[in-house]
TINU-291579 format. One record per residue: y, x, z of N, C-alpha, C in turn. Coordinates in steps of 0.001 Angstrom, whole numbers, plus 500000, padded with zeros to 6 digits. Layout:
N
     n_v     n_u     n_w    ca_v    ca_u    ca_w     c_v     c_u     c_w
       Y       X       Z       Y       X       Z       Y       X       Z
...
// end
This chain:
208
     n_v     n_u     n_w    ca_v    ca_u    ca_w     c_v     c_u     c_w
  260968  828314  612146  261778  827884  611004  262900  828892  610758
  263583  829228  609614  264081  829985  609318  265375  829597  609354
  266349  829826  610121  267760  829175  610431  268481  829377  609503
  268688  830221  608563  269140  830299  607597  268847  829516  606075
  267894  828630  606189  267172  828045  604719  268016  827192  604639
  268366  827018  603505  269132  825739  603041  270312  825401  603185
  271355  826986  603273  272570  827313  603997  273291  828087  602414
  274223  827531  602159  274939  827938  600986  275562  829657  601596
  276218  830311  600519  276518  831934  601316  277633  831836  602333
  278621  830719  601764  280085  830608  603087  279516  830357  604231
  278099  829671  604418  277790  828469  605661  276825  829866  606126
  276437  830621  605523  275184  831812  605996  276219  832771  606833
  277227  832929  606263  278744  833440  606673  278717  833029  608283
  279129  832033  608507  279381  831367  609308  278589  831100  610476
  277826  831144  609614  276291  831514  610717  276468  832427  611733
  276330  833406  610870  276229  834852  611298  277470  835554  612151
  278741  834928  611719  279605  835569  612098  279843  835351  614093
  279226  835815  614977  279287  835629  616136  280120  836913  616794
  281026  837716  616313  281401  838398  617233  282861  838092  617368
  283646  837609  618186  285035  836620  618569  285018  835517  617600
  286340  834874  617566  286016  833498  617266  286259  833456  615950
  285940  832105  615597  285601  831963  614131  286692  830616  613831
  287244  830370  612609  287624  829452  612461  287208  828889  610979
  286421  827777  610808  286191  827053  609070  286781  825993  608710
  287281  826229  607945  288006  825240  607143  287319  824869  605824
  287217  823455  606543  286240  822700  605194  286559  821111  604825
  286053  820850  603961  286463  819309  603529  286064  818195  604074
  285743  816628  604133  284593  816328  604266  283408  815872  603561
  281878  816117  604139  280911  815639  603121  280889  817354  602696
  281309  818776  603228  280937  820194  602658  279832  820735  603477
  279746  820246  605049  278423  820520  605783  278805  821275  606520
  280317  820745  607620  280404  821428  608492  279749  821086  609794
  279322  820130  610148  278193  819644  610890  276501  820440  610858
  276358  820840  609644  275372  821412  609385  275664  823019  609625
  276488  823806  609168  276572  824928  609971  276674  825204  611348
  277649  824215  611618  278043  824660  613213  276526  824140  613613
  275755  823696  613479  274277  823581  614269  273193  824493  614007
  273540  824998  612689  272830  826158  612269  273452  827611  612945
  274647  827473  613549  275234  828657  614136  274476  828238  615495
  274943  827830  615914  274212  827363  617610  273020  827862  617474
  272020  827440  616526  270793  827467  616767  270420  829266  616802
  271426  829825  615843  271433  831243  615470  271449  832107  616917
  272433  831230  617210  273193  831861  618512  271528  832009  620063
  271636  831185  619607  270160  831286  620612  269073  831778  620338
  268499  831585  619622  267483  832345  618660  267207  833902  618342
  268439  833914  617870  268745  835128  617240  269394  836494  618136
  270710  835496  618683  271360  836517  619841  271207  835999  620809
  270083  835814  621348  269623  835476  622891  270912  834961  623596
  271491  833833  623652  272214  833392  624229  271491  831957  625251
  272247  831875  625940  271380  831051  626866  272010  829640  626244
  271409  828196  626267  271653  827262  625663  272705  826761  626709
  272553  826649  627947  273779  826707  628848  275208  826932  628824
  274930  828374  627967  276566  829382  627820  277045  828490  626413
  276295  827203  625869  277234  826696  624827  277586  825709  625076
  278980  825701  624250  279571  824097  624399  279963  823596  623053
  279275  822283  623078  279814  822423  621815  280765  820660  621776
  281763  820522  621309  282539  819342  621377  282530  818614  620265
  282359  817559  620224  282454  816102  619017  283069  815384  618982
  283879  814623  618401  285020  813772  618246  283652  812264  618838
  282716  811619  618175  282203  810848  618754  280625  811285  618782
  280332  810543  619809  278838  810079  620086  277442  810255  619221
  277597  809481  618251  276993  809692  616791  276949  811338  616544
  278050  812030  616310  277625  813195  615983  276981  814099  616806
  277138  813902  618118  276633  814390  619165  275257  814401  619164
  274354  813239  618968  273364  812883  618581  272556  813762  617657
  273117  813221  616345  272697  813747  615370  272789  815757  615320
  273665  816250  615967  273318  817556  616277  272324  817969  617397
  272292  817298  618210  270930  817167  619112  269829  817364  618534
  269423  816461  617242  268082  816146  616994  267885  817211  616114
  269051  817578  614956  268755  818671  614693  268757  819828  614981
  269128  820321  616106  268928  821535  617309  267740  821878  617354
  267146  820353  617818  265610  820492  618346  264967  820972  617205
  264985  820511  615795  264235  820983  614574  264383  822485  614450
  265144  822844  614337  265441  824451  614276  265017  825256  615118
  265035  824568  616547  264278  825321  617390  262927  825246  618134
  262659  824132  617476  261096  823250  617341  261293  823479  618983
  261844  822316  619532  262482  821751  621163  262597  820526  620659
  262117  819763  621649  262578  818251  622299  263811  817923  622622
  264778  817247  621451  266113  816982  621446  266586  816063  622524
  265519  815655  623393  265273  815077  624894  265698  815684  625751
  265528  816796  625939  265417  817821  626913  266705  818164  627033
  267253  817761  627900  268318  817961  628536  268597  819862  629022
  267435  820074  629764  267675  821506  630342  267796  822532  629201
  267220  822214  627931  267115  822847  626735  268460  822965  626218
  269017  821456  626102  269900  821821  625119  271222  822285  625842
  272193  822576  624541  273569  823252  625127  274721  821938  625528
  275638  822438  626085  276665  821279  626466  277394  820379  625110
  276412  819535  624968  276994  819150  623684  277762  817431  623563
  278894  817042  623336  278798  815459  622924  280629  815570  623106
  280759  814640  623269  282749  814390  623026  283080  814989  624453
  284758  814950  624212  285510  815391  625183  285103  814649  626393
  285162  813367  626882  284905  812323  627234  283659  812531  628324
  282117  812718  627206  281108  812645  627759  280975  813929  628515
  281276  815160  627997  281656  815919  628644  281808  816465  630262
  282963  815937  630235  284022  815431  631790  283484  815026  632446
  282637  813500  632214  281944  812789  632838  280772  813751  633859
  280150  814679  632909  279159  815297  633310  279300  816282  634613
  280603  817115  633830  281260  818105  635095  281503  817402  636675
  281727  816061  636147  282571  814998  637267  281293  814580  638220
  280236  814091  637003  279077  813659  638286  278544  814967  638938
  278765  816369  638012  277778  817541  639060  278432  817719  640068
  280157  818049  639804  280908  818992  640852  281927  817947  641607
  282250  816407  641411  282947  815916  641605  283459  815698  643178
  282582  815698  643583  282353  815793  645463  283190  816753  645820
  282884  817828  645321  284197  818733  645812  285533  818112  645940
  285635  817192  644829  287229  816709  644642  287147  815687  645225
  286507  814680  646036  286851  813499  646792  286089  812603  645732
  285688  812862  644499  285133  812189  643714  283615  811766  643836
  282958  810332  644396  281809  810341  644472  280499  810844  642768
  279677  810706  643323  278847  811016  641900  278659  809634  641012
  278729  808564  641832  278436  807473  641334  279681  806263  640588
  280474  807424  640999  281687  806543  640353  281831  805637  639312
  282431  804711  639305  282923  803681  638067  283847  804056  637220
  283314  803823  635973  284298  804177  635341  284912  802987  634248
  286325  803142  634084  287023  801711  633731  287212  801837  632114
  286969  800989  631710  287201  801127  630255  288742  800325  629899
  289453  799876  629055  290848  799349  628926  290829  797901  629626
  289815  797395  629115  289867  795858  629898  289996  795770  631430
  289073  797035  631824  288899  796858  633471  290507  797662  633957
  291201  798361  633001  292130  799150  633687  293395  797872  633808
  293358  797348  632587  294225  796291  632471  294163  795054  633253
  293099  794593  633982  292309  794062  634806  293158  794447  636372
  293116  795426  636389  293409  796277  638035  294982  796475  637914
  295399  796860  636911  296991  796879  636723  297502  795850  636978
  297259  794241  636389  297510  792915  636494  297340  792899  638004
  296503  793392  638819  296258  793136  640359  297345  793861  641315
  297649  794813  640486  298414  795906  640876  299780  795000  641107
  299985  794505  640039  301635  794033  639489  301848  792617  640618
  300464  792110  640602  300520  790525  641728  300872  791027  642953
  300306  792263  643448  300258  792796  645033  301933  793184  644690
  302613  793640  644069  303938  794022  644217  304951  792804  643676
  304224  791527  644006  305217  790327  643259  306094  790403  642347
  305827  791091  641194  306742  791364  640145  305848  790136  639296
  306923  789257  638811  305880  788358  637376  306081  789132  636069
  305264  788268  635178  304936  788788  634032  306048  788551  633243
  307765  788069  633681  308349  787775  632808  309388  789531  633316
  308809  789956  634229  309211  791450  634685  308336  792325  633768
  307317  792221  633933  306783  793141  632980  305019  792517  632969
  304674  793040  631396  303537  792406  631477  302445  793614  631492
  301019  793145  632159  300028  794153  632811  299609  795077  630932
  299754  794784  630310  299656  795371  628946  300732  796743  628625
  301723  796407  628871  302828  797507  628955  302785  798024  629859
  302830  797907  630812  302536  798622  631966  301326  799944  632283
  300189  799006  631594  298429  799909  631174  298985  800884  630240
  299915  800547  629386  300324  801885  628401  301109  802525  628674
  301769  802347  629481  302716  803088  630245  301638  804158  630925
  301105  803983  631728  300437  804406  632777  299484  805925  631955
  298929  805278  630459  297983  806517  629951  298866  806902  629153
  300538  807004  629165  300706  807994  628327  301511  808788  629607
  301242  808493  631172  302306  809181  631787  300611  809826  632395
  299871  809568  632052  298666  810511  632666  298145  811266  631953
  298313  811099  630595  297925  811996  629624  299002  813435  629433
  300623  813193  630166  301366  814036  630242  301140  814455  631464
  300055  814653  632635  299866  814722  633621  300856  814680  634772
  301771  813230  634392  302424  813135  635531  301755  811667  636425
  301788  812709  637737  301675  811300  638583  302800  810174  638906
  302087  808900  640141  303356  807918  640321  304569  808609  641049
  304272  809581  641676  305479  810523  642484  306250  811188  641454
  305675  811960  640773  307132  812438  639625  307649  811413  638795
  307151  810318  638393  307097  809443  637368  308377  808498  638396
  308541  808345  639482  309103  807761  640320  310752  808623  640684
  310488  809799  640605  311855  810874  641019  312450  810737  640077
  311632  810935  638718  312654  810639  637291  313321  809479  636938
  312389  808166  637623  313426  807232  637403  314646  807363  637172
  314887  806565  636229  317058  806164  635893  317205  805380  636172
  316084  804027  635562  316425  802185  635684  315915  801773  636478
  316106  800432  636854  314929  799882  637705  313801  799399  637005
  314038  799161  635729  312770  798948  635189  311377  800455  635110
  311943  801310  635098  311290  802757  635239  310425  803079  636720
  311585  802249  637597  310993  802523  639070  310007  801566  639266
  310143  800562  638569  309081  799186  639168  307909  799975  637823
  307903  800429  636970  306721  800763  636247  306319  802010  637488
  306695  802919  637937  306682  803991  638701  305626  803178  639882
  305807  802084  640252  305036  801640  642042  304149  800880  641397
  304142  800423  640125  302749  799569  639656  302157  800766  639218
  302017  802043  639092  301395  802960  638805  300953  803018  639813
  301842  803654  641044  301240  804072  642121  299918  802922  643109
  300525  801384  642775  299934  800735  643489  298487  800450  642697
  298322  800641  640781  296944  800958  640600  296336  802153  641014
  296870  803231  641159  295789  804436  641719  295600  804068  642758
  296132  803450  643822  295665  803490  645136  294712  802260  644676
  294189  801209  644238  293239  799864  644112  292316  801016  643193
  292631  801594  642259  291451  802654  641529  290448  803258  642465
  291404  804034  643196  290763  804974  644313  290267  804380  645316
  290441  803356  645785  289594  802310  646563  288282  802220  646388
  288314  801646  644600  287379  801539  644399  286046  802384  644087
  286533  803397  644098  285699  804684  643430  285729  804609  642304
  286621  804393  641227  286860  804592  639680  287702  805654  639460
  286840  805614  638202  287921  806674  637025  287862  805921  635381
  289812  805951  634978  289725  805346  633623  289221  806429  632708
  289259  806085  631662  289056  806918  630554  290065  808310  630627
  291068  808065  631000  292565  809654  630858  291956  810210  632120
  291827  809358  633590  290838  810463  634730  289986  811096  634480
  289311  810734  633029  288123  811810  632846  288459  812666  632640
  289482  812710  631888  289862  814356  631245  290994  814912  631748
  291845  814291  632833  292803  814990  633404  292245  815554  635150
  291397  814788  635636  291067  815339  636751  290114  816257  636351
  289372  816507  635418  288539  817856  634840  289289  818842  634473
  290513  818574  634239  291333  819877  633413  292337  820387  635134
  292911  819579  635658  293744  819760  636692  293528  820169  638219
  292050  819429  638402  291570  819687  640008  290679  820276  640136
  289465  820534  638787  288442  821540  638835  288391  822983  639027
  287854  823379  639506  288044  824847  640184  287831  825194  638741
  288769  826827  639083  288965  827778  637842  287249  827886  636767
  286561  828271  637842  284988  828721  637328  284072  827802  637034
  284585  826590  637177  283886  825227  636263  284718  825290  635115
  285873  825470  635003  286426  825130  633518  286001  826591  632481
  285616  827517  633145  285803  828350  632190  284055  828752  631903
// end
């Protein structure tokens, strides 16, 4: 199939343009989904690149998909085939992947659990009972948001704890600490562990 058919001249552009990086700026509903899969496909095809050496990132699932299947058309491949295709799907699914190949290195089993908001909010509430604080101290909801915006700034319960000012800061500080330790018990990771223990503890030559 001809990777180029059915590619307006900006998107043939775009295609083609593989030597450093590229940046497109487009609307939505202009077919930037459709180039960037028509570049990939170029990229392999054309400039022998190994499907391995790509990554390609998606805001969700769905699109992930849907560039899959059309991968496979272009390169008349089984959008099945895992060994075929390139690293493709959200930030998220991603992580996950790096986490089940290389995770052992980091203390991380392969089989790990992973918590979605209910289960984190779930374990926080357990967290807050084991440190007899009631809910008229703080409730396991504030606390869960507390927790992913101090992990998304990659601080742990130890810095999050030195900075304290209030006591309300310090008692959010040990219900942090006392969910990672019931997390790590369990062999889980929330949704922010996916992408902060991939960015922070993975050796240099997995991230790059």
């Amino acid at each position: 199939m001809d990777i180029l058919k059915g590619l307006n001249a900006p998107q043939c552009d775009a295609v083609q343009s593989t030597d450093g990086p590229l940046l497109i700026l487009a609307g939505a509903g202009s077919g930037k989904t459709k180039a960037l899969t028509h570049r990939i496909a170029y990229l392999i095809a054309e400039k022998n690149v190994w499907p391995e050496q790509v990554l390609a990132v998606t805001f969700t699932n769905k699109a992930a998909k849907e560039m899959r299947i059309r991968l496979g058309e272009l390169l008349d491949q089984d959008a099945a085939r895992r060994d075929f295709m390139p690293w493709m799907g959200t930030f998220h699914s991603i992580c996950v992947r790096l986490l089940r190949m290389e995770g052992e290195a980091l203390g991380i089993q392969r089989n790990f659990v992973i918590y979605d908001e209910d289960d984190r909010r779930s374990v926080v509430k357990q967290a807050i009972k084991n440190l007899e604080i009631t809910d008229k101290q703080l409730k396991p909801s504030q606390a869960s948001s507390v927790i992913s915006v101090e992990k998304n700034k990659l601080n742990d319960p130890e810095s999050m704890l030195e900075n304290a000012r209030f006591p309300y800061q310090q008692m959010l500080a040990e219900v942090y600490a006392e969910y990672e330790k019931l997390r790590r018990n369990a062999q889980a990771l929330d949704f922010d562990d996916l992408l902060t223990e991939t960015v922070t503890r993975t050796p240099h030559n997995m991230r790059s």
